[in-house]
TIRO-345379 format. One record per atom (N, C-alpha, C): residue number from 1; atom name; residue in three letters; z, x, y. Coordinates in Angstrom, 2 decimals, always signed. Layout:
N
[rec NUM CA ala [Z X Y]]
...
This chain:
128
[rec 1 N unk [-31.87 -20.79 -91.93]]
[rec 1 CA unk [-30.93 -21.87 -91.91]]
[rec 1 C unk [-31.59 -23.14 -92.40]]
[rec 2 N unk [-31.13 -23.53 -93.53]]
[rec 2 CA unk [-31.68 -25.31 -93.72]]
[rec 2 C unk [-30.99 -25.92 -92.67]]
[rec 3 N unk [-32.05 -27.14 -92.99]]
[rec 3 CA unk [-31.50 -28.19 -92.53]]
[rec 3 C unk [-31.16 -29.24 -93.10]]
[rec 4 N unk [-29.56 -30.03 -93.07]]
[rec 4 CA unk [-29.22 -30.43 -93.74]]
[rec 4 C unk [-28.67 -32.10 -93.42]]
[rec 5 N unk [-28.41 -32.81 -93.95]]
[rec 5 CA unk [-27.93 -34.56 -92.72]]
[rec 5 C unk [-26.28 -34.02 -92.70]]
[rec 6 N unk [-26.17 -34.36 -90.97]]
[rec 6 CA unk [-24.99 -34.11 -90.89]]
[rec 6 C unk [-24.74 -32.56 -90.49]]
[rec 7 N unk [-25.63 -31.39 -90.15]]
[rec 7 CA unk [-25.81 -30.20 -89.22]]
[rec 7 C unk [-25.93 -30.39 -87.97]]
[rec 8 N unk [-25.28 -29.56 -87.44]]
[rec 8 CA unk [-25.40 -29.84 -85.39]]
[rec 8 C unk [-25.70 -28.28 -85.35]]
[rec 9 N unk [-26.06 -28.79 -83.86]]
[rec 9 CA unk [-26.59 -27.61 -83.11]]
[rec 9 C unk [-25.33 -27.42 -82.03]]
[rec 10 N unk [-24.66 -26.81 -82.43]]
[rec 10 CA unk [-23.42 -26.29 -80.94]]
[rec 10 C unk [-24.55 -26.06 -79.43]]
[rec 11 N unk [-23.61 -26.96 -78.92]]
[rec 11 CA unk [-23.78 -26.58 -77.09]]
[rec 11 C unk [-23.05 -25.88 -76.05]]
[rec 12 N unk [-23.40 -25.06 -75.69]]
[rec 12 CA unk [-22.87 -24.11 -74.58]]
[rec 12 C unk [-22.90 -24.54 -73.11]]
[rec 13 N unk [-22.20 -25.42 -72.58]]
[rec 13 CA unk [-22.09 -26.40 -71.37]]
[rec 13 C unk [-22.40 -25.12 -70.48]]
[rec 14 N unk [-23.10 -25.62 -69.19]]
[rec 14 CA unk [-23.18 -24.84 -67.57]]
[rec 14 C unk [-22.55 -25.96 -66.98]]
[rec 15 N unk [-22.04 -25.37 -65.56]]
[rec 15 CA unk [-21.39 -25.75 -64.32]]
[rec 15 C unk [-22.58 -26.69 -63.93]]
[rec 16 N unk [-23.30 -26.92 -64.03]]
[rec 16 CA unk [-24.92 -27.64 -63.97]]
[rec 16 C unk [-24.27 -29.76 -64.67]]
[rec 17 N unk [-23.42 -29.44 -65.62]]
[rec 17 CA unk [-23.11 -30.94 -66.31]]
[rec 17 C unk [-21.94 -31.12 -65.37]]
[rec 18 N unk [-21.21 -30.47 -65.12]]
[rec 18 CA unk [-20.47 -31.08 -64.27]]
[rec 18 C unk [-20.26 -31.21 -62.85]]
[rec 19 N unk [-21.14 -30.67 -62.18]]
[rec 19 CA unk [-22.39 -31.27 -61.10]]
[rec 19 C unk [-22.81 -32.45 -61.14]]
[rec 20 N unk [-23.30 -32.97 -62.03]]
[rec 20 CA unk [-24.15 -33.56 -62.38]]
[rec 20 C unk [-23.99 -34.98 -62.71]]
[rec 21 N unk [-22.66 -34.83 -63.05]]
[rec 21 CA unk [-21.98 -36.42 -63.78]]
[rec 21 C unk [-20.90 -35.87 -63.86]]
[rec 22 N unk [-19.95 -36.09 -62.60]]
[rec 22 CA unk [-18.39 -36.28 -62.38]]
[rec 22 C unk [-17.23 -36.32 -63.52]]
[rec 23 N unk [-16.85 -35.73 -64.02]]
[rec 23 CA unk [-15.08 -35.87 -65.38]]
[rec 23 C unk [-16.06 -35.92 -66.63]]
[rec 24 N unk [-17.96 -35.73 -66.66]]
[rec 24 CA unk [-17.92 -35.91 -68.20]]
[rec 24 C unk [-17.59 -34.83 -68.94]]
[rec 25 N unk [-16.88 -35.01 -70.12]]
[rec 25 CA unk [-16.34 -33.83 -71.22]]
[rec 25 C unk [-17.67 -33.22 -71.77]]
[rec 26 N unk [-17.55 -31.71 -71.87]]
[rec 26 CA unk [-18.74 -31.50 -72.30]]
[rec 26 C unk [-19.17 -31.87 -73.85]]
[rec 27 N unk [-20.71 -31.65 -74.28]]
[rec 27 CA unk [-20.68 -32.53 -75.59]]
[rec 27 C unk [-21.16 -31.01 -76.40]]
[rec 28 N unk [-20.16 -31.01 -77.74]]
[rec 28 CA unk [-20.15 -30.13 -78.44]]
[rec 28 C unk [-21.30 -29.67 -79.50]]
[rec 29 N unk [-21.90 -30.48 -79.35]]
[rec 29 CA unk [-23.36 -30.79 -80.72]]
[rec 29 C unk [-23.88 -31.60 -80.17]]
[rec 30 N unk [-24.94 -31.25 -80.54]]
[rec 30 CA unk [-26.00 -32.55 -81.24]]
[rec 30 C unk [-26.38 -32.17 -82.50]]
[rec 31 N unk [-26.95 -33.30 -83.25]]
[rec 31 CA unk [-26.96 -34.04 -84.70]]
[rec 31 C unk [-28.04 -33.89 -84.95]]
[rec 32 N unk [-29.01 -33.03 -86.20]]
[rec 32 CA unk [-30.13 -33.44 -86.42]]
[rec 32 C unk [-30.59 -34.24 -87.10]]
[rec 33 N unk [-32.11 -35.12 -87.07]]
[rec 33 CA unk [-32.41 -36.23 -87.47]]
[rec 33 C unk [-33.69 -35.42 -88.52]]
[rec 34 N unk [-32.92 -34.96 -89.88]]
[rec 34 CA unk [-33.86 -34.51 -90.58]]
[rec 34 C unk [-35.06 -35.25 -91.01]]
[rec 35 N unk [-34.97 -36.54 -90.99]]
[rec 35 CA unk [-36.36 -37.17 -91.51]]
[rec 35 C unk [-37.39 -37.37 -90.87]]
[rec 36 N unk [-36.63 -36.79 -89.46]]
[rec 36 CA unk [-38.48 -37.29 -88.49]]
[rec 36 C unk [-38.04 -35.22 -87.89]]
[rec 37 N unk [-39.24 -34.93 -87.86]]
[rec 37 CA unk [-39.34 -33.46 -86.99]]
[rec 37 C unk [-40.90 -33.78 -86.26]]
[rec 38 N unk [-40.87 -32.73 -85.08]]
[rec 38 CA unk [-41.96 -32.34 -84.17]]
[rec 38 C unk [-42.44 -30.81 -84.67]]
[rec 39 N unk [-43.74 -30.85 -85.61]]
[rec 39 CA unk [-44.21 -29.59 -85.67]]
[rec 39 C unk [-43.33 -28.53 -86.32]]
[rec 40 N unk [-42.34 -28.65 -87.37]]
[rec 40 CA unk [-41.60 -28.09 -87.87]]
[rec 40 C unk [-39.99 -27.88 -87.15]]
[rec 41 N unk [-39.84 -28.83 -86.23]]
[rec 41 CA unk [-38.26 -28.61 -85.24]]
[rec 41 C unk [-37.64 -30.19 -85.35]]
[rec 42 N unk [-36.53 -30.32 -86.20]]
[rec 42 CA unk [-36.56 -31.32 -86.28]]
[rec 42 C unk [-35.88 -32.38 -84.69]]
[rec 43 N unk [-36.14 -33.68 -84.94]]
[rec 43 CA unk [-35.47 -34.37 -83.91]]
[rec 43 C unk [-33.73 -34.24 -83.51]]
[rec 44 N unk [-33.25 -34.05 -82.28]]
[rec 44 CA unk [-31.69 -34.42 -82.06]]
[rec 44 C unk [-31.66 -34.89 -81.57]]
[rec 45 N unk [-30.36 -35.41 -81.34]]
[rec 45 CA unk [-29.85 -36.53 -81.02]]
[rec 45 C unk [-28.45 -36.12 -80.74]]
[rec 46 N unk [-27.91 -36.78 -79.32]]
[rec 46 CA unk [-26.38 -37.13 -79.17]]
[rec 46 C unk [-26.04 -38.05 -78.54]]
[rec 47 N unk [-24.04 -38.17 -78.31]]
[rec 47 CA unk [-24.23 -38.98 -77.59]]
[rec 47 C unk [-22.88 -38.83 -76.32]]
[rec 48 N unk [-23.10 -39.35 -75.26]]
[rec 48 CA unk [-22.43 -39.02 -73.86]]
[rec 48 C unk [-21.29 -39.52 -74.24]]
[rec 49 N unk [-19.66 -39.31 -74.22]]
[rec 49 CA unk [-18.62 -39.86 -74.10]]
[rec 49 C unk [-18.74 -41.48 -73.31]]
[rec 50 N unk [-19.62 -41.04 -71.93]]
[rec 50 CA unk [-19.46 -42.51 -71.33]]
[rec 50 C unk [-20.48 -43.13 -71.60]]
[rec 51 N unk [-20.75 -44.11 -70.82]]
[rec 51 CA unk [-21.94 -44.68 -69.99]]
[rec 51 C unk [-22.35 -43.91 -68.95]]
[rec 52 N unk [-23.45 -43.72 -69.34]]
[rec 52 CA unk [-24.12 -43.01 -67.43]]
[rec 52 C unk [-24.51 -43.75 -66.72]]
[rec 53 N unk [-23.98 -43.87 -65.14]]
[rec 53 CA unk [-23.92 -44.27 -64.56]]
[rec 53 C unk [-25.43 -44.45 -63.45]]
[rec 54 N unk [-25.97 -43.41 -63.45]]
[rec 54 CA unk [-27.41 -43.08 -62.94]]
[rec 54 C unk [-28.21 -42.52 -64.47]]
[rec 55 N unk [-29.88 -42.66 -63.89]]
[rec 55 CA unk [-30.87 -42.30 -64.79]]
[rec 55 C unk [-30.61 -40.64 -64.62]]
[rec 56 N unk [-30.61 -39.92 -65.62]]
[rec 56 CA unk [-30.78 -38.85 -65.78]]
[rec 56 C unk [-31.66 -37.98 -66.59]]
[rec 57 N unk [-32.58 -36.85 -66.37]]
[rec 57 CA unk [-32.94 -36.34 -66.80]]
[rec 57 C unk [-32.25 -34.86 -67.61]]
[rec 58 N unk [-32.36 -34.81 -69.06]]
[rec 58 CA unk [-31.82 -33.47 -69.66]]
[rec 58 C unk [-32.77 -32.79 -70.39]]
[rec 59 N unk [-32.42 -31.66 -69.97]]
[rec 59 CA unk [-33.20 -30.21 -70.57]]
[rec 59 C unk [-32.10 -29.63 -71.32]]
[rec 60 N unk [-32.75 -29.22 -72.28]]
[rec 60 CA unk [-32.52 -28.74 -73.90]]
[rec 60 C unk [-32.92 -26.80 -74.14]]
[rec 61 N unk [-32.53 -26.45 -73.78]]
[rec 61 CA unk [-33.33 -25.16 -74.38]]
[rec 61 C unk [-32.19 -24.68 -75.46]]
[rec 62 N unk [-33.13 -24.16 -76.50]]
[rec 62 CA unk [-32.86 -23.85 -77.63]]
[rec 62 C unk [-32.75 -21.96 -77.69]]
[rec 63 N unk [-31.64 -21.63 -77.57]]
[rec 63 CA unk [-31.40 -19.94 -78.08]]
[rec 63 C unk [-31.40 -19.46 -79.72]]
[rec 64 N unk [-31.63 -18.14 -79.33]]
[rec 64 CA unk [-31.59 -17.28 -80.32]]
[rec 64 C unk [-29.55 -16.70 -80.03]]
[rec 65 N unk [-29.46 -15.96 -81.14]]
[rec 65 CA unk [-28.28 -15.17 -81.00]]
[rec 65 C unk [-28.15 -14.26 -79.53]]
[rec 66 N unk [-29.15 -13.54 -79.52]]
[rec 66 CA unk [-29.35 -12.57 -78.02]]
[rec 66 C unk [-29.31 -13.36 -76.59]]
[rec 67 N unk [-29.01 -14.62 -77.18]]
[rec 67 CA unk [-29.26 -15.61 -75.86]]
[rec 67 C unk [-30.28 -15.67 -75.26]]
[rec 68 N unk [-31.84 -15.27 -76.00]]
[rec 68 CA unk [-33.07 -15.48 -75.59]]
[rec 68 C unk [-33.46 -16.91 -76.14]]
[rec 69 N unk [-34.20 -18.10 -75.05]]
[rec 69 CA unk [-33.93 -19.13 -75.29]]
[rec 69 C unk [-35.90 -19.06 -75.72]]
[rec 70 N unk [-35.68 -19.84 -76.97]]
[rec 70 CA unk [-37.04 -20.05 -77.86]]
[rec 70 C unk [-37.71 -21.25 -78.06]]
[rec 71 N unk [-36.72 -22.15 -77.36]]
[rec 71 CA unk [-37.28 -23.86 -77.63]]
[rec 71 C unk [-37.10 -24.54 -76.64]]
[rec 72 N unk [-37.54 -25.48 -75.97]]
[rec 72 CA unk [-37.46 -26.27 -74.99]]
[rec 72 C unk [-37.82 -27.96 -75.17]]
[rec 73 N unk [-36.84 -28.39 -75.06]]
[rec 73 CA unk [-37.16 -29.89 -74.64]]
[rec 73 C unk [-36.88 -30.83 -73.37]]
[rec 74 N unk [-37.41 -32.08 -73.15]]
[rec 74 CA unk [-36.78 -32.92 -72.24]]
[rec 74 C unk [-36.75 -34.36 -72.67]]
[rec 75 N unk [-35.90 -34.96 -72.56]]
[rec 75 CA unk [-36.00 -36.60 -72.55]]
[rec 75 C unk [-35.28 -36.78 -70.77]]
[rec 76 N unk [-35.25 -38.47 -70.95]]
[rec 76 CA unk [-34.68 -39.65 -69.71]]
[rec 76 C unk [-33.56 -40.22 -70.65]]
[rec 77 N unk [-32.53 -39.89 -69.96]]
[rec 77 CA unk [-31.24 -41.01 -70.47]]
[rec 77 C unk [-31.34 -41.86 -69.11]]
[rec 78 N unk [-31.64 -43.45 -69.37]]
[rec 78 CA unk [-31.28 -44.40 -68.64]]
[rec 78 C unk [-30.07 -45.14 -68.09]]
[rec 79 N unk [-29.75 -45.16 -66.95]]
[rec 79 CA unk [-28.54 -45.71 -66.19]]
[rec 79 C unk [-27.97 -46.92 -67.56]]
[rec 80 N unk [-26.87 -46.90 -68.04]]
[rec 80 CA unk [-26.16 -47.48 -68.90]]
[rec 80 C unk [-26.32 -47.37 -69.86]]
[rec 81 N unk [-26.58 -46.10 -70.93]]
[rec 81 CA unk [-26.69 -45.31 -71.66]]
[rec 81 C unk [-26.44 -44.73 -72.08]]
[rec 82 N unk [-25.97 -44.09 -73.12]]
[rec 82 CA unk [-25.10 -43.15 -73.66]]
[rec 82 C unk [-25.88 -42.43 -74.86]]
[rec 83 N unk [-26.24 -42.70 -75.22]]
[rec 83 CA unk [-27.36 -42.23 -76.68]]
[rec 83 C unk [-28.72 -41.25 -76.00]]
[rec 84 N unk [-28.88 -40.17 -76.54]]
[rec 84 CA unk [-30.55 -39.74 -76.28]]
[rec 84 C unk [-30.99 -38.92 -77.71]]
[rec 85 N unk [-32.08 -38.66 -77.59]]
[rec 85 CA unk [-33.05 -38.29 -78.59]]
[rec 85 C unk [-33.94 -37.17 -77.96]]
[rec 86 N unk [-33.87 -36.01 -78.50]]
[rec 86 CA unk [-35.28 -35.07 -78.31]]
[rec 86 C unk [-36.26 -34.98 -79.62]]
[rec 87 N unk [-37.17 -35.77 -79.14]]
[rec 87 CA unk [-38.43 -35.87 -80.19]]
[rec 87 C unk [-39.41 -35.23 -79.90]]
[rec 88 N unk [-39.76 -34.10 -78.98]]
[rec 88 CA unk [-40.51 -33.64 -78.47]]
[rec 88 C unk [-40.39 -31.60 -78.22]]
[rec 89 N unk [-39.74 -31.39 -79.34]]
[rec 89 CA unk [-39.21 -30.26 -79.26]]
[rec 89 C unk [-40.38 -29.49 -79.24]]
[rec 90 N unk [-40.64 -27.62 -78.26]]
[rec 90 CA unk [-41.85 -26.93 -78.89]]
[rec 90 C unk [-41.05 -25.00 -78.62]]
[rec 91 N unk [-41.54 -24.67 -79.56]]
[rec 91 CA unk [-41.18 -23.53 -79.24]]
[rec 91 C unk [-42.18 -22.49 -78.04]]
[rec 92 N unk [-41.23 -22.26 -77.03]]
[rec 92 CA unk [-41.85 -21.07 -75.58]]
[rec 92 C unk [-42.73 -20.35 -75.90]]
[rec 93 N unk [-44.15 -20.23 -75.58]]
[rec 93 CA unk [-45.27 -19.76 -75.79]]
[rec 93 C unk [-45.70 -19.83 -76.98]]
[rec 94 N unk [-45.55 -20.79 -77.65]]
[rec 94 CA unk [-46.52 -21.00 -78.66]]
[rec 94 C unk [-48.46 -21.27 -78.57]]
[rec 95 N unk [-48.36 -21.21 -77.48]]
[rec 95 CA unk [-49.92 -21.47 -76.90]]
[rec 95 C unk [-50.66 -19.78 -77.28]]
[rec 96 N unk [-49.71 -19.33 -77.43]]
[rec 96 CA unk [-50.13 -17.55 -77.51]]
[rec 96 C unk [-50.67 -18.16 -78.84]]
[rec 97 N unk [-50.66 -18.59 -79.80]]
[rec 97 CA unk [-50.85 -19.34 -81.22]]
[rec 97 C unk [-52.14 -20.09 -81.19]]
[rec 98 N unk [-52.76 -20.33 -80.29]]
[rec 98 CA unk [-53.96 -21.90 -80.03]]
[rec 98 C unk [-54.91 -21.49 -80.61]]
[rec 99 N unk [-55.49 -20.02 -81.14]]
[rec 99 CA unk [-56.18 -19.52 -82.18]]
[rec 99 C unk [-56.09 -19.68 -83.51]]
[rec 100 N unk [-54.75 -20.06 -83.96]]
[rec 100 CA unk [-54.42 -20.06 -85.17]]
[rec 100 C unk [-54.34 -21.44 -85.51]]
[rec 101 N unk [-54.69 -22.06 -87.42]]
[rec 101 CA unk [-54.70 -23.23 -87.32]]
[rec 101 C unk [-53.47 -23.79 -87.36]]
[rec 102 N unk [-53.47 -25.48 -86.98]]
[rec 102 CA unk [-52.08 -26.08 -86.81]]
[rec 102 C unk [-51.25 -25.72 -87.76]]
[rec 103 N unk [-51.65 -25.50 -89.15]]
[rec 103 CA unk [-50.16 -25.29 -90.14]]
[rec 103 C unk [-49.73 -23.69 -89.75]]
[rec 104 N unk [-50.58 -22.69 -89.57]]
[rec 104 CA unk [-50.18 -21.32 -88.80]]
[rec 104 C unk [-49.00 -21.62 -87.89]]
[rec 105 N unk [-49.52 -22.50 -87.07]]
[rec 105 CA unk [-48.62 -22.53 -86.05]]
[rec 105 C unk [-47.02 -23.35 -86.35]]
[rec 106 N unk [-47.38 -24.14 -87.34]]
[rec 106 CA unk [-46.23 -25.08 -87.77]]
[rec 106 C unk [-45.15 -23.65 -88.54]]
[rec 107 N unk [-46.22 -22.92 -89.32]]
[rec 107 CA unk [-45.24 -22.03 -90.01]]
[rec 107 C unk [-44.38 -20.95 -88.75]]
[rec 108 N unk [-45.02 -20.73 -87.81]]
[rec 108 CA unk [-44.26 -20.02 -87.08]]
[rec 108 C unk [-42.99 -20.42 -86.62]]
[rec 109 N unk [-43.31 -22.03 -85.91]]
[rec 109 CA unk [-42.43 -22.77 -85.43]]
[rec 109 C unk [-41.37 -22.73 -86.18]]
[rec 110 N unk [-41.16 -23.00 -87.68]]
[rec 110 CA unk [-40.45 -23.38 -88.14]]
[rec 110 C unk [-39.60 -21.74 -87.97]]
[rec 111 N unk [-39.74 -20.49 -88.81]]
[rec 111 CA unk [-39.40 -19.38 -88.47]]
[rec 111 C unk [-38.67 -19.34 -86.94]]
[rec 112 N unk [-39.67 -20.27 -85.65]]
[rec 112 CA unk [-38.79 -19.75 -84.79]]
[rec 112 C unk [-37.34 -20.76 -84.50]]
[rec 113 N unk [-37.39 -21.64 -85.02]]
[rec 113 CA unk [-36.41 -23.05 -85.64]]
[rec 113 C unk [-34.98 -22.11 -86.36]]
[rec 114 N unk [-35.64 -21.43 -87.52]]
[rec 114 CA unk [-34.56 -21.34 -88.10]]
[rec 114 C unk [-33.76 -19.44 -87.51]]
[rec 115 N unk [-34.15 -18.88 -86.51]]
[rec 115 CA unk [-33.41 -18.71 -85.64]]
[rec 115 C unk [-32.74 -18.95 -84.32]]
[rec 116 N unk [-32.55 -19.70 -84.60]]
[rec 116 CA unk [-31.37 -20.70 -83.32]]
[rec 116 C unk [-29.99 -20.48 -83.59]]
[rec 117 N unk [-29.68 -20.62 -82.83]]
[rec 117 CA unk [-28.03 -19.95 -82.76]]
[rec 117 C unk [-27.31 -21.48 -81.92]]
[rec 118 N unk [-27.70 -21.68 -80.70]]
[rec 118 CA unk [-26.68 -22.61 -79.74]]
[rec 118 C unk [-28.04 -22.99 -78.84]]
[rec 119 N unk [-27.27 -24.26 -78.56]]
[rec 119 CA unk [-28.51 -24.65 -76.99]]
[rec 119 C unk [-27.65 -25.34 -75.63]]
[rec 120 N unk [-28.16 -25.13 -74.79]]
[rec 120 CA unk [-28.00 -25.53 -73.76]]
[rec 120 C unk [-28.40 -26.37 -72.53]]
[rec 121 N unk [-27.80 -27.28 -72.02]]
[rec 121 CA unk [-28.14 -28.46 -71.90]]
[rec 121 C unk [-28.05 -28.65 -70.28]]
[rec 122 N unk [-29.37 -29.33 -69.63]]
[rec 122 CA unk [-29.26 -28.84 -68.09]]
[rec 122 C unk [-29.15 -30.61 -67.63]]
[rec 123 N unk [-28.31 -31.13 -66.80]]
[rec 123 CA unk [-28.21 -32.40 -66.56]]
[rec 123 C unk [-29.07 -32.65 -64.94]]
[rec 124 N unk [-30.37 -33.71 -64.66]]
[rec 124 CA unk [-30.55 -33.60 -63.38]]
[rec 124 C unk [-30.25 -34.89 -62.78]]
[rec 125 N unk [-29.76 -35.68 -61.98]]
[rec 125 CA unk [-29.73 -37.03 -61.94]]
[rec 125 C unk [-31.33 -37.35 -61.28]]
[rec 126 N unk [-31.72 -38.09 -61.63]]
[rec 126 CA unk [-33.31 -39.17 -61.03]]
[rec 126 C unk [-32.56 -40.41 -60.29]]
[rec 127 N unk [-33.82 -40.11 -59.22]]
[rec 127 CA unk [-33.96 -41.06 -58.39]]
[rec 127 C unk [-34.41 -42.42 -58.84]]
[rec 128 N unk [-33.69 -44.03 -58.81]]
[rec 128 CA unk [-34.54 -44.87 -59.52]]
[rec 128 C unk [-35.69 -45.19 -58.60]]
């Protein structure tokens, strides 16, 4: 799969978002930010219908078709906020890799990048 400006990544909501933050609609995509990537995965980005009301923490994991999840991220969305960014994307056991040199590993990443299918998005509220 390229990547292209203006490609999303479909999201598969859990009972976990609406736990989590009361009437929010779930969010259908996120947007990738082809010009900046982490290690061959590029940056996303979305954004909340509302304002959030509390600091929250979200987890990102990234699936395959089989629904085996291959990527993981986290950011902080801050109380009055609506915008976040995962700039910190890595693909699940890539440490099995720490032998091989960084572009080895970049080439894998990317391979494991361009099978992604959907991700899913875990909402936790933080304590300020």
């Amino acid at each position: 799969m390229e990547d292209k400006p203006g490609f999303t990544l479909p999201i598969r909501t859990t009972s976990k978002i609406g736990n989590a933050i009361r009437g929010l609609a779930p969010l259908p995509a996120l947007g990738f930010d082809t010009e900046r990537d982490s290690a061959g995965i590029p940056w996303l980005h979305g954004e909340f219908p509302v304002v959030l009301a509390a600091r929250m923490r979200l987890t990102l994991r990234i699936h395959n078709r089989a629904g085996i999840p291959m990527i993981e991220g986290h950011t902080i969305v801050e109380a009055g906020q609506r915008t976040f960014m995962f700039s910190d994307l890595r693909p699940l056991g890539i440490e099995a890799y720490a032998h091989v040199s960084e572009a080895e590993r970049e080439q894998v990443t990317r391979r494991i990048w361009s099978r992604r299918a959907y991700g899913t998005l875990e909402i936790q509220p933080l304590s300020t």
